[in-house]
C-alpha positions as CSV (number, residue, x, y, z in Angstrom):
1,X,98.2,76.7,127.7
2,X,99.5,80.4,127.1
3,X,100.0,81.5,123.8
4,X,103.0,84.0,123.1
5,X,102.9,86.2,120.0
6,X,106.1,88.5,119.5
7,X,106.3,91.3,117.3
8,X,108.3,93.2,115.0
9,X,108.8,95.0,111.7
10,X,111.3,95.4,108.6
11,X,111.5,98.2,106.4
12,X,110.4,101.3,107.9
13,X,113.0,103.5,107.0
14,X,113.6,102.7,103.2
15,X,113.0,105.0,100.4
16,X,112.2,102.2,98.2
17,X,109.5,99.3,99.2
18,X,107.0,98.4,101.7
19,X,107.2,98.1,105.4
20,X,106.5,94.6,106.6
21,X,105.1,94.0,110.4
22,X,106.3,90.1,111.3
23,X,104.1,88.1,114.1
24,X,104.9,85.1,115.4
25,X,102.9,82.7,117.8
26,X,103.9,79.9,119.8
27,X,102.9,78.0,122.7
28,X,104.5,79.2,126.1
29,X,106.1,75.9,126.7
30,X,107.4,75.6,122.9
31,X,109.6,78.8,123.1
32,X,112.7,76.8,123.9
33,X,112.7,74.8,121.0
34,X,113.2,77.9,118.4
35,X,115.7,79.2,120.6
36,X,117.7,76.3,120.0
37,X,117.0,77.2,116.3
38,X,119.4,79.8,116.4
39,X,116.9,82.6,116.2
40,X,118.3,85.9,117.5
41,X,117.8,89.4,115.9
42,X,117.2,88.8,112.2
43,X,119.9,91.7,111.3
44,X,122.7,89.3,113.2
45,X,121.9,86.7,110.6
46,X,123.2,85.8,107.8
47,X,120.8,85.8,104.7
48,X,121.2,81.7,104.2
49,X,120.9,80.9,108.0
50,X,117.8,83.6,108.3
51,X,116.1,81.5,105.4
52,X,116.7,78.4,107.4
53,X,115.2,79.2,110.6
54,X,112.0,80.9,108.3
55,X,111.6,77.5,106.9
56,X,111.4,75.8,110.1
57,X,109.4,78.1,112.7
58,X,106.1,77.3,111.4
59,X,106.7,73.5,112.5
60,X,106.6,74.8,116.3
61,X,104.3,77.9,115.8
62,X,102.3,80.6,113.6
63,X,104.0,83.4,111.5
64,X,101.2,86.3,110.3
65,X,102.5,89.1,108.3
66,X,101.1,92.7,107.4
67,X,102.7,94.5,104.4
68,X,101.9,98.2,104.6
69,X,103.1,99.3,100.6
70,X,104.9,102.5,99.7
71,X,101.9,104.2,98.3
72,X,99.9,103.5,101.6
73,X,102.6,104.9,103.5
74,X,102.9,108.1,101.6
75,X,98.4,108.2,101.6
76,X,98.4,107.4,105.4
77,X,101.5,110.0,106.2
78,X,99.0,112.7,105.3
79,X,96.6,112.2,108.1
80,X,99.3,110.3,110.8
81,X,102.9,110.1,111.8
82,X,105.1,107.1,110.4
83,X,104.8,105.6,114.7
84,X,100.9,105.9,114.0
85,X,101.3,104.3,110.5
86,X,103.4,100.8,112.3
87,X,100.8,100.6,115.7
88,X,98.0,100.7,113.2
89,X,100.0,97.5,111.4
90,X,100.6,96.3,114.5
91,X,97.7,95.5,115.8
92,X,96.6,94.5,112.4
93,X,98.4,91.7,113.2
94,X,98.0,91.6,116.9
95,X,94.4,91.0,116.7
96,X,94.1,88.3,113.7
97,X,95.7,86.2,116.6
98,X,94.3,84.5,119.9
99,X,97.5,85.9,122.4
100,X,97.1,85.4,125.9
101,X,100.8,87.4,126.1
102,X,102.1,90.0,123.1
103,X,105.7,91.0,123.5
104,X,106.5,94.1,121.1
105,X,109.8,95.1,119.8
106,X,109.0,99.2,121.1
107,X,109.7,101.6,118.8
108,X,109.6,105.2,120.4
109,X,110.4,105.8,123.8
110,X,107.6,105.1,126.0
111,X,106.6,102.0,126.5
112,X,103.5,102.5,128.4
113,X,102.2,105.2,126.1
114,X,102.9,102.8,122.8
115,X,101.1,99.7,125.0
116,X,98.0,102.3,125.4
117,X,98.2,103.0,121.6
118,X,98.0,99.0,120.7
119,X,95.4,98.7,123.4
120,X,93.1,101.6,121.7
121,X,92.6,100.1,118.6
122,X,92.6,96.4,119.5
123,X,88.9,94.2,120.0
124,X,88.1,94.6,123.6
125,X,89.1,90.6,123.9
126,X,92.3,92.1,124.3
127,X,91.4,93.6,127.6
128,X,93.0,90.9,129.5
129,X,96.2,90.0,127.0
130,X,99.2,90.6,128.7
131,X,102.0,93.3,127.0
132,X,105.5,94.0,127.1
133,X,107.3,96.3,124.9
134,X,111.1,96.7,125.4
135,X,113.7,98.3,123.0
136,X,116.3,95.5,121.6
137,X,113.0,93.1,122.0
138,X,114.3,91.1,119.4
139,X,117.2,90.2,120.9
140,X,116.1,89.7,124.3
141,X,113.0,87.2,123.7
142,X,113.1,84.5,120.9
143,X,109.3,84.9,120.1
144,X,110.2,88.5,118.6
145,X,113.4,87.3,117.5
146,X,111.2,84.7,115.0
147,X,109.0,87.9,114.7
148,X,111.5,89.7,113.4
149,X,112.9,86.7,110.7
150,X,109.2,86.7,109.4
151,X,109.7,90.5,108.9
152,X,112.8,90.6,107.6
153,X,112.3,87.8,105.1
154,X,109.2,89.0,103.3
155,X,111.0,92.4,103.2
156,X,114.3,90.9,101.2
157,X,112.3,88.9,99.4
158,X,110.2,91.9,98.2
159,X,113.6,93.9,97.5
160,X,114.9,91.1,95.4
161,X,112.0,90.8,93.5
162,X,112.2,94.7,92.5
163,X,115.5,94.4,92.0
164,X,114.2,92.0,89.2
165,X,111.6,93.9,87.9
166,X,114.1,96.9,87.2
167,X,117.3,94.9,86.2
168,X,119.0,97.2,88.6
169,X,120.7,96.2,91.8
170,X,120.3,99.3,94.0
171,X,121.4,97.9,97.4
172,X,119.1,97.8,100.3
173,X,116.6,100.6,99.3
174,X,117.8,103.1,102.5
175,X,118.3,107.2,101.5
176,X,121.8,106.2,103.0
177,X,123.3,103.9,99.8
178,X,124.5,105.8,97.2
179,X,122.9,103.0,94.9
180,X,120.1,103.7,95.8
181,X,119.4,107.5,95.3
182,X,121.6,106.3,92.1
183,X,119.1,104.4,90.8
184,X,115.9,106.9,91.5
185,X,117.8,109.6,90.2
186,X,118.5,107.5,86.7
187,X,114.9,106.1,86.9
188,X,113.7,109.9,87.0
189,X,115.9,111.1,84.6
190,X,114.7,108.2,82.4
191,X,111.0,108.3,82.8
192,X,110.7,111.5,84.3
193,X,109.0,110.0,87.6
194,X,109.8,107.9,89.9
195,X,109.1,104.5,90.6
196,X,105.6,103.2,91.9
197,X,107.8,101.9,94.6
198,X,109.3,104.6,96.2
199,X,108.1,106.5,99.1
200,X,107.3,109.8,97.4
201,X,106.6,111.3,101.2
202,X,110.6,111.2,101.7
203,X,112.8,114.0,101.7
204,X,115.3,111.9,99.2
205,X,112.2,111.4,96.8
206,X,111.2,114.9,97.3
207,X,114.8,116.1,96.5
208,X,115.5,114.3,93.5
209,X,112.3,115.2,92.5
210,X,113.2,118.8,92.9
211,X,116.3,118.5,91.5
212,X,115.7,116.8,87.9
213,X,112.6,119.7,87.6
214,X,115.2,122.2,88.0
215,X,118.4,120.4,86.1
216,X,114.9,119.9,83.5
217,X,114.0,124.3,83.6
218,X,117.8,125.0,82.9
219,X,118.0,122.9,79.9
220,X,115.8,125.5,77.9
């Protein structure tokens, strides 16, 4: 029987926090029964019913999960592009599984180009594995829709925990909340770096940055 594995990932925009890559694989045959979960694109979900399909999917199949940290991301953005950075997790994930059929959530715009990509650096087992990759994946096919609840779990869960760690609730870690670049800019001016966390390789980090060094030269 044909195994499905869907694909998708969380967190590839933040300033703050890892990127996580969520697989899920299931049984052709079984797909129906997490649709009737309620799974549908994780960011349509609230946080409670989100847990509560995470907490049931691995009854019907398999979740695998890559985290690519902040520091990585800023090492590997020296020699590749972000894209590069997520096929590479991809198919880190991609090929830990046996998939007769990966559907990918695609995220640039070709979709034959970014099904070569996966191809290139997957076993040659993969050879035969059917792919599709299709923008709004995740709310077209259930398998990527579970995908993308895998992904989006670890990544909250991760947030929350630094939220923790700092005593300091800074929203959802994008450049975009003001909380956010808040908090950096307060960590900075505290400790005069920023936090191990952060994505140093972003134009927010390299601004704040840029800004306490010169608030810091004025000061004498």
């Amino acid at each position: 029987m044909a195994k499905v594995l869907g694909i998708d990932e969380a967190g590839r925009g933040p300033v703050i926090g890892s990127m996580f890559v969520g697989g899920f694989l299931i049984e052709e045959n079984d797909i129906e029964k997490i649709e009737e979960l309620g799974v549908k694109d994780s960011k349509k979900l609230s946080e409670k019913k989100r847990e509560s399909i995470r907490d049931q999917l691995e009854e019907y199949g398999e979740a695998f999960l890559k985290e690519v940290t902040a520091e990585e991301i800023d090492e590997l953005r020296g020699v590749m592009s972000l894209n590069e950075i997520e096929v590479k997790a991809f198919t880190d994930v991609i090929g830990r599984t046996e998939a007769d059929k990966v559907i990918v959530d695609l995220p640039e715009p070709n979709a034959e180009r970014f099904i070569n990509k996966l191809k290139d650096q997957l076993p040659d087992r993969f050879g035969g594995v059917e792919f599709v990759a299709e923008h709004g994946a995740d709310d077209t096919f259930p398998v990527v829709s579970a995908a993308s609840i895998v992904a989006k779990s670890a990544r909250e869960t991760h947030i929350e925990e630094l939220k923790q760690k700092y005593g300091y609730d800074f929203a959802s870690g994008y450049p975009h909340d003001s909380p956010t670049t808040e908090f950096l800019e307060k960590y900075v001016e505290e400790k005069g770096e920023l936090p191990p966390e952060t994505r140093k390789s972003w134009s927010t980090a390299e601004r704040i940055l840029k800004e306490a060094s010169q608030k810091g030269l004025g000061d004498f």
